[in-house]
C-alpha positions as a printed NumPy array, in Angstrom:
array([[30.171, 38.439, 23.746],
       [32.389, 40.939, 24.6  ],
       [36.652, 41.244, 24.648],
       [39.36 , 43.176, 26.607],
       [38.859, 46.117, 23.865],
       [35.499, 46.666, 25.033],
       [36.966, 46.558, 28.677],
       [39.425, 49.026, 27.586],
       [36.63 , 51.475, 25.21 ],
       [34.364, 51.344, 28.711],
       [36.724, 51.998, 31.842],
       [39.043, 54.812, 29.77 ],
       [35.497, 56.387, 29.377],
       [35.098, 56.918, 33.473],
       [36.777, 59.92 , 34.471],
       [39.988, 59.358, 36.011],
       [40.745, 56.264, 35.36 ],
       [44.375, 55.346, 34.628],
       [45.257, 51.998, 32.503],
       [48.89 , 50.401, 34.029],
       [50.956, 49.008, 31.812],
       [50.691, 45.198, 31.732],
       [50.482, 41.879, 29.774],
       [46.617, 42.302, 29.8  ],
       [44.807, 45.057, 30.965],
       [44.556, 46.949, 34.535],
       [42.493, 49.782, 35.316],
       [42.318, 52.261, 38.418],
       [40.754, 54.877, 40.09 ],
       [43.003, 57.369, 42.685],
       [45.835, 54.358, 42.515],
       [42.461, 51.688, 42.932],
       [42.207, 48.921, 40.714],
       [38.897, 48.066, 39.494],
       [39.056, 45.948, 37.106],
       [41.957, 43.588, 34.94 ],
       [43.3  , 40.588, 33.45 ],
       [43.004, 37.69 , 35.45 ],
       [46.626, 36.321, 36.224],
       [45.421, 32.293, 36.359],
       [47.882, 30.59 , 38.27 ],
       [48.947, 26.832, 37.763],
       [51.151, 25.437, 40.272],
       [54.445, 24.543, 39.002],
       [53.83 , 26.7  , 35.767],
       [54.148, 30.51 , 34.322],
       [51.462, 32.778, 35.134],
       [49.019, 33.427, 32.478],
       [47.7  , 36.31 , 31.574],
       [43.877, 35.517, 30.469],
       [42.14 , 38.274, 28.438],
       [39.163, 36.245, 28.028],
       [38.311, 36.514, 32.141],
       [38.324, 40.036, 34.07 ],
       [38.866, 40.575, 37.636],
       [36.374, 42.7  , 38.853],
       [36.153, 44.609, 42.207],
       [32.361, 44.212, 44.048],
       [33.21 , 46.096, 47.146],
       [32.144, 43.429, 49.307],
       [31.564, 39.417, 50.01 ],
       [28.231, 39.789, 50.371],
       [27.857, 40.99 , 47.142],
       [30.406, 38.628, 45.318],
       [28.365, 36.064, 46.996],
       [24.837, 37.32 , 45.661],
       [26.864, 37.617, 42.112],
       [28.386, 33.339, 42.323],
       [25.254, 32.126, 43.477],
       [22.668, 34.46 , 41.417],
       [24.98 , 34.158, 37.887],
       [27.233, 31.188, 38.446],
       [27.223, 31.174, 34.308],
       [28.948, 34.581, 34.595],
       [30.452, 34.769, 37.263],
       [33.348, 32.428, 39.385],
       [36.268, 32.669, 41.863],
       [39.429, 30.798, 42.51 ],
       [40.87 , 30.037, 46.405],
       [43.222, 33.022, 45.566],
       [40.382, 35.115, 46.164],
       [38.756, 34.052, 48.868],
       [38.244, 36.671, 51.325],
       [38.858, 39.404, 48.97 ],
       [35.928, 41.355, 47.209],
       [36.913, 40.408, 43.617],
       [34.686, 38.09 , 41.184],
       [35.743, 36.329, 37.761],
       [33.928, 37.595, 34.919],
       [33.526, 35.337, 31.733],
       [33.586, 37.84 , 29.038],
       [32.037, 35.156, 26.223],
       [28.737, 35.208, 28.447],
       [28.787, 38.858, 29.095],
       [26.867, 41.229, 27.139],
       [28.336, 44.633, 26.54 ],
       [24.828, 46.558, 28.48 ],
       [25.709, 43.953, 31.286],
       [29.434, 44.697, 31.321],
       [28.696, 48.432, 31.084],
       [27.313, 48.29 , 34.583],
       [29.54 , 46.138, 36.117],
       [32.66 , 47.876, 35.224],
       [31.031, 51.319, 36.211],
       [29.738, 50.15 , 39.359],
       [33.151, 49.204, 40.32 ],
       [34.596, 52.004, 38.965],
       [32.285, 53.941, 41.787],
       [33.117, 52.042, 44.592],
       [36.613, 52.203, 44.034],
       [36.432, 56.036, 43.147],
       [36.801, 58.662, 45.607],
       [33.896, 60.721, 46.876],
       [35.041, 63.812, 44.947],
       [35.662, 62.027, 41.66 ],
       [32.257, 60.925, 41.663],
       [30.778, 63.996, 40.91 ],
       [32.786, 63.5  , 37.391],
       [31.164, 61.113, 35.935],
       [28.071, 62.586, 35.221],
       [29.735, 64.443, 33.031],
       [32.035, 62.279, 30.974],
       [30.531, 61.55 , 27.747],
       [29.903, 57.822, 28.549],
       [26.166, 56.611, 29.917],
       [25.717, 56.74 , 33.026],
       [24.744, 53.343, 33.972],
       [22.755, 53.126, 37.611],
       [24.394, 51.419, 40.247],
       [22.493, 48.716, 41.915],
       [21.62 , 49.545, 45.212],
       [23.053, 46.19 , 46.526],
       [26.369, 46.848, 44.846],
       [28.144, 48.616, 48.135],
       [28.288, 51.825, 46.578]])
């Protein structure tokens, strides 16, 4: 089981990456987000900022698809993100390895071409991507 400090400990380790200032947590690439908090939504109630689920960018729904359907334990969405390229991660069934890779991938397909070069050498592993990933 991981947390949002391990979230935090693994996308301030990819080069560039900028955390906003928010309830949760919210980190970018070259003004990109990547991964965050998910902001659950209850009609007719506050917002709430959930630090046990993070938003995480895929880079496509072809991908978010193989990820509900091939991890449905791990991974869910919500009709506020249909259409978009963004999956629900459960951090309590998350390993740290398994988050490692997610949060990098997404870190490279939100990066730009010339940051990418970077991150081999950021003292971090480098994680490979999977070649389904979009990136």
């Amino acid at each position: 089981m991981v947390d949002a400090d391990d979230i935090r400990r693994l996308a301030l380790a990819l080069p560039h990456t900028v955390e906003i200032p928010s309830d949760g947590f919210d980190f970018r690439v070259a003004d990109k987000g990547f991964v965050w908090s998910y902001p659950e939504r209850v009609p007719g109630k506050p917002r709430v900022i959930r630090l046990d689920i993070a938003v995480l960018f895929v880079g496509d729904e072809a991908e978010k698809q193989a990820l509900l359907l091939g991890e449905p334990d791990l991974f869910f969405t919500t009709p506020g993100y249909d259409g978009l390229p963004l999956v629900l991660v459960r951090l309590a069934a998350v390993d740290l390895a398994r988050l490692s890779e997610l949060v990098t991938d997404a870190w490279r397909m939100r990066a730009p071409e010339a940051l990418l070069g970077d991150r081999d050498d950021c003292g971090a592993p480098v994680v490979a991507a999977d070649a389904g990933a979009g990136g």
